[in-house]
N, C-alpha and C positions, 0 to 999 in steps of 0.2 A: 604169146603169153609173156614173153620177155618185157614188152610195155609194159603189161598190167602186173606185172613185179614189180618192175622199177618207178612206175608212177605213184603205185600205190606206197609202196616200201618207203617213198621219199617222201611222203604226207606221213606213214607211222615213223620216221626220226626227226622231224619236226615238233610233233604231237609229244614225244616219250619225256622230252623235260618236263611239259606240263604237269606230267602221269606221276612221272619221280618225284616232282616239289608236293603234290597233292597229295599224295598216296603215303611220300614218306614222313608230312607231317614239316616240312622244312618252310622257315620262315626265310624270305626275299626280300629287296627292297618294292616300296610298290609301282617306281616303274620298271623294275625286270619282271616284276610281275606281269604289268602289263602289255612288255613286248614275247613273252611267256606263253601266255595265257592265249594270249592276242592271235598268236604264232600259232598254237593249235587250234582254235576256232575256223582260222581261217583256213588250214589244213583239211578238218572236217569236212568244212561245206565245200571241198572238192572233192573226197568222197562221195558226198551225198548227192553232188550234181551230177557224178558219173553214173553211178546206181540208178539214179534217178532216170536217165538218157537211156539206160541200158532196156530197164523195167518197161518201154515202153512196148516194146516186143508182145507182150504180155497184156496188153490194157488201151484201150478203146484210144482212137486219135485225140480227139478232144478233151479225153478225161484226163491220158499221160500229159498232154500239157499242163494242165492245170494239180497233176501230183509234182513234175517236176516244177513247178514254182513254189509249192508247198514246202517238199521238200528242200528244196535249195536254200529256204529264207529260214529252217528251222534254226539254226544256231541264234540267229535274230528274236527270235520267238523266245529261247533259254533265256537268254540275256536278260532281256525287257519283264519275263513273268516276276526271273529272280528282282528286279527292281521292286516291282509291281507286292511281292509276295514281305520283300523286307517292310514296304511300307506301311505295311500291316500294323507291326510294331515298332518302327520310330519311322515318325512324321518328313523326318528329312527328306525320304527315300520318295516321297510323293512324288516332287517334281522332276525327279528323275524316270520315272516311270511312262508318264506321258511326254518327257523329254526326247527318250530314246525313240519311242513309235512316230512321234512326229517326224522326227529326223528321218526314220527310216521310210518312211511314206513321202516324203520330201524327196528324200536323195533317190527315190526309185524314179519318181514322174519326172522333176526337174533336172538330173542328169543323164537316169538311165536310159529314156524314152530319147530323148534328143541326142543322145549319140550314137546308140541302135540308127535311127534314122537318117544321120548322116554318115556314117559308117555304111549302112545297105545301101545306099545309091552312091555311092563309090564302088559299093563291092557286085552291084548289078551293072555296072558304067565296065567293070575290072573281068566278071566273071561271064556277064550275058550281052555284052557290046550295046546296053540297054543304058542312053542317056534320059536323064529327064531330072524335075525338080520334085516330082511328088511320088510319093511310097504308096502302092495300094494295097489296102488290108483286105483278110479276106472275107467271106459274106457270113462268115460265123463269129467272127470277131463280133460283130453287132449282138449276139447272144452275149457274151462277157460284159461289151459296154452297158445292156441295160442292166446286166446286176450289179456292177459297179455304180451308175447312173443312182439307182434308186439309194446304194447302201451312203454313197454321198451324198445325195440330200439330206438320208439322214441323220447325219455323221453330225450337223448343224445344228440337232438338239442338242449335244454334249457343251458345246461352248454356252449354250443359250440356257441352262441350266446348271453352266459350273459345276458340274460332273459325269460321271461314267458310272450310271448305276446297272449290276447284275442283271435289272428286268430288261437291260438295252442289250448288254453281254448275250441274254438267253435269244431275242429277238434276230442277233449277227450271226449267232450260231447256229439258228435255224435256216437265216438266207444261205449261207454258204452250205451248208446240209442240201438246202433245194436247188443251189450252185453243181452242187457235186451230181445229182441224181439228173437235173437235163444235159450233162456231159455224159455221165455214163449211157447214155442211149446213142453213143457213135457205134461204130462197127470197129473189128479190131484190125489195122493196118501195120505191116511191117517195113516199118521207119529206116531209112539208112544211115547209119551210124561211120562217127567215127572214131579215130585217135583210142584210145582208153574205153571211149563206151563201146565204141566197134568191137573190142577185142571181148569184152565182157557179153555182149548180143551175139557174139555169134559160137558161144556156150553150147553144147546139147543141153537140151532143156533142164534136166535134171541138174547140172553142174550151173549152167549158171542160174541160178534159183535158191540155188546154196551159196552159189558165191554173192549172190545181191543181201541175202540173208546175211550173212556174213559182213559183208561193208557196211548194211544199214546199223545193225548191232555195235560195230568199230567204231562207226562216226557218230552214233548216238552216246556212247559211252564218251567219247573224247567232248562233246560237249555237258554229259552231264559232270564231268569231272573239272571242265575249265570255265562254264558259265559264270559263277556265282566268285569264285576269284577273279576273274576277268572282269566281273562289274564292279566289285568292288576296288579293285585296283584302278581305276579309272577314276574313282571318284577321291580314292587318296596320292594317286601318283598325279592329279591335275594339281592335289592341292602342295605338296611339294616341290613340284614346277612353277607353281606360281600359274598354274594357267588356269583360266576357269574350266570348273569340273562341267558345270552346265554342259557346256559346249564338249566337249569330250566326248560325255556319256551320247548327245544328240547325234552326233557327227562320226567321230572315229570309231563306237561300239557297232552300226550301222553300215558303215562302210567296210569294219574288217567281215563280218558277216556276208553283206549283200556283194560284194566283190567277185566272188566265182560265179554269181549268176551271171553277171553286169560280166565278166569276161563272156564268160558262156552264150550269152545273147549277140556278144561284140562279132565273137567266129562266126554264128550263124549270120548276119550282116555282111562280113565281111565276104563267106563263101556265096554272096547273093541271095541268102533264105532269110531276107531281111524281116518277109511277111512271118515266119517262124519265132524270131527274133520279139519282135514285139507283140506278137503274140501269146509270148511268154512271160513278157514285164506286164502287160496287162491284165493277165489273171494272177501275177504276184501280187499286182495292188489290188484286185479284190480278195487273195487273200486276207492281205493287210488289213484292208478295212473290215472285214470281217472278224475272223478268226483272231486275229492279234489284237485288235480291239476290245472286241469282247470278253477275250480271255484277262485281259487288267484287271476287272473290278472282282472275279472271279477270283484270281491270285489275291489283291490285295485280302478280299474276305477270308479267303483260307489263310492268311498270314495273319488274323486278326483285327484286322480294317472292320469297318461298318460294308452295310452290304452298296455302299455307292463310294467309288475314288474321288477324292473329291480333287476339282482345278482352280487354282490361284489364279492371278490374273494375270503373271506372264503366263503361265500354262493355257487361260479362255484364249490369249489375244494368239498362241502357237495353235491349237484346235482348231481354232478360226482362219488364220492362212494355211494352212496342212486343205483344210477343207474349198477355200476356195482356187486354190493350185488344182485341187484336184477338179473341179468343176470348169475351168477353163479348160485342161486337158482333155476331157472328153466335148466338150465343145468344138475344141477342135479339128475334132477325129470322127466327128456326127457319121460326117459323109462316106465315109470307110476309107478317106485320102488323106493321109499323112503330109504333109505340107515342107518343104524346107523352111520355109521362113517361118513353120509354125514351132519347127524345133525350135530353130535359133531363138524366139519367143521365148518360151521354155524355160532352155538355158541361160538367157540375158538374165532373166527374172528373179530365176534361181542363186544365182550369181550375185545380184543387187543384192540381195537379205544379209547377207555376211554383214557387209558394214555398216546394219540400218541393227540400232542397237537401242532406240527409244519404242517408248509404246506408241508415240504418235507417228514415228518412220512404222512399226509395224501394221498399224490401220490404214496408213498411208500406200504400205503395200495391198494389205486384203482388197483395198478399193479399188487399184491399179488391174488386179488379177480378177475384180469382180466386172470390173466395166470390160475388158478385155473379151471374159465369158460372154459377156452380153451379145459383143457385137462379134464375136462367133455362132454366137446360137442362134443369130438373125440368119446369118450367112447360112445355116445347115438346119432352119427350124424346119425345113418341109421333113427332115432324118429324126427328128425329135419323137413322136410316139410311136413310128415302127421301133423304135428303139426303147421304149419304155415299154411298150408290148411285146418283147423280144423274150423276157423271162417267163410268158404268159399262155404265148401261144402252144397248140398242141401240133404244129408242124415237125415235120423231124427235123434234128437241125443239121442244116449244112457243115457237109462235112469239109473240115479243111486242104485247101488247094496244097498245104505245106506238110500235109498228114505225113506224107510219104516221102519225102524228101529232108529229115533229118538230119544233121550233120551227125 
């Protein structure tokens, strides 16, 4: 119990300045604000990934994955809606809206995937005397890539119509609805835990049940209280610095958020449950393209907006590389083997964008990452519609190899 005092306790005196500037109405500059703000965000979603790990006790193998990516990436979710919801009512906030979810769907595949990856084959080299260059996923991961698979294809209308309209929102919200219900048909496995979550799972039931109620409540509130300063201070403390807000909002709002997954996925790598590990980032990006997606044109309408967000055209030519990253990504993962040099791919790629700052360096890249797809998907075309059948079939689905071995 002593852990989960002191773990916890040290996420709520991080969080408490946030609470005290908020609460008391106290005006900051806006980059204390946004190392502030930033500071408790990212405190949160270490609650929330704890609770989340814990909660699994409780909730089918396949399904607890796929809540603890959910949960993990909500502070991400606050952020982007409150973009998504100002835009409503001043125009500016537009491009910041689909700023931020690109980035975030970016920085999940092209960092997070590739370092899970080579982190687990060090940490199965480290933990199971298991040399080799490729990662193998498990035979249920193919259920997640074909609802990913298909929500990316259609992710490709949005650039090609120059927005995000509610009838697409309602469409994403259904697939992850139909996402959520062939996971919940696993059986319920008890996960081995550890650190902080360990100490919260192994609760009697009653106590921790209250205590998950209890964090979920904590770190929900510390993001509704720090979201909406937190974005906006990004976009005033960039312009103070001199630094572009754009990139701020894309990049550091994304990365303080998605950070304790991207740790959280690094441990499970590292302890050798590397298949667990990406496992996990893979149903965060069907999150992503779902439910985060979706949820934009929804926020903006409730702020006001018309019922479609509308994308400018650095925003098309961003929707546009976000979507063909992600199509090389599962291209190259068709065959259920994870590749080293498909990471390294990956990351090189990802890497490259930084300094590619023209609209014609951006096309230049989608093309890069399109021809790339291609001659992945030759390589793994015979995996190509069991995999698009995957979301379809009425088999049960396999359960995962990593159900039970948790960190």
């Amino acid at each position: 119990m002593r852990r989960l005092f002191t773990t916890v306790g040290l996420c709520v005196l991080i969080s408490l300045p946030a609470v005290v500037i908020r609460l008391g109405g106290l005006h900051v500059e806006p980059v204390v604000a946004m190392l502030v703000f930033g500071a408790a965000v990212f405190a949160a979603s270490f609650v929330l990934a704890w609770a989340a790990e814990a909660a699994q006790v409780d909730i089918s193998g396949g399904l607890a994955i796929a809540i603890l990516a959910l949960i993990a990436v909500l502070p991400e979710y606050a952020v982007d809606l409150t973009y998504a919801y100002q835009a409503g009512s001043n125009p500016d906030y537009v491009q910041y809206a689909a700023a931020n979810m690109t980035g975030s769907n970016r920085l999940l595949l092209g960092l997070g995937w590739p370092l899970v990856v080579l982190v687990g084959l060090w940490g199965l080299k480290r933990v199971h005397q298991r040399r080799g260059h490729v990662l193998p996923l498990d035979a249920g991961n193919r259920l997640e890539l074909g609802f990913l698979l298909i929500a990316g294809i259609f992710a490709f209308v949005m650039p090609l119509t120059a927005q995000i309209h509610v009838w697409m929102g309602g469409l994403l919200f259904i697939w992850f609805g139909y996402y959520a219900y062939r996971l919940s048909r696993g059986g319920v496995e008890e996960p081995t835990l550890r650190g902080t979550s360990a100490v919260i799972g192994a609760l009697p039931q009653t106590t921790r049940r209250w205590t998950l109620f209890g964090l979920f409540v904590f770190a929900a509130a510390i993001v509704l209280v720090s979201a909406e300063p937190f974005a906006h201070s990004l976009v005033e403390g960039g312009q103070d610095l001199g630094i572009d807000e754009f990139l701020l909002v894309q990049w550091v709002a994304p990365l303080a958020s998605e950070a304790p997954e991207f740790i959280i996925a690094i441990m499970f790598a590292a302890r050798g449950n590397a298949t667990a590990a990406i496992g996990t980032l893979i149903s965060a990006k069907v999150n992503q393209w779902t439910l985060l997606v979706g949820s934009l044109p929804m926020a903006y309408w409730a702020g006001g907006g018309s019922a479609a967000l509308p994308l400018d055209d650095r925003q098309v030519e961003e929707m546009l590389l976000t979507a063909a990253q992600t199509m090389l990504g599962i291209a190259l993962i068709l065959g259920l083997h994870f590749h080293r040099r498909s990471a390294w791919l990956l990351l090189v790629l990802f890497l490259v964008q930084f300094p590619v700052t023209s609209t014609e360096g951006r096309l230049i890249l989608c093309g890069v990452y399109a021809l790339a797809a291609i001659v992945a998907l030759a390589f793994n075309f015979r995996h190509l519609l069991p995999t698009l059948r995957a979301p379809f079939t009425q088999d049960l689905i396999p359960e995962s190899e990593y159900a039970g071995h948790q960190p």
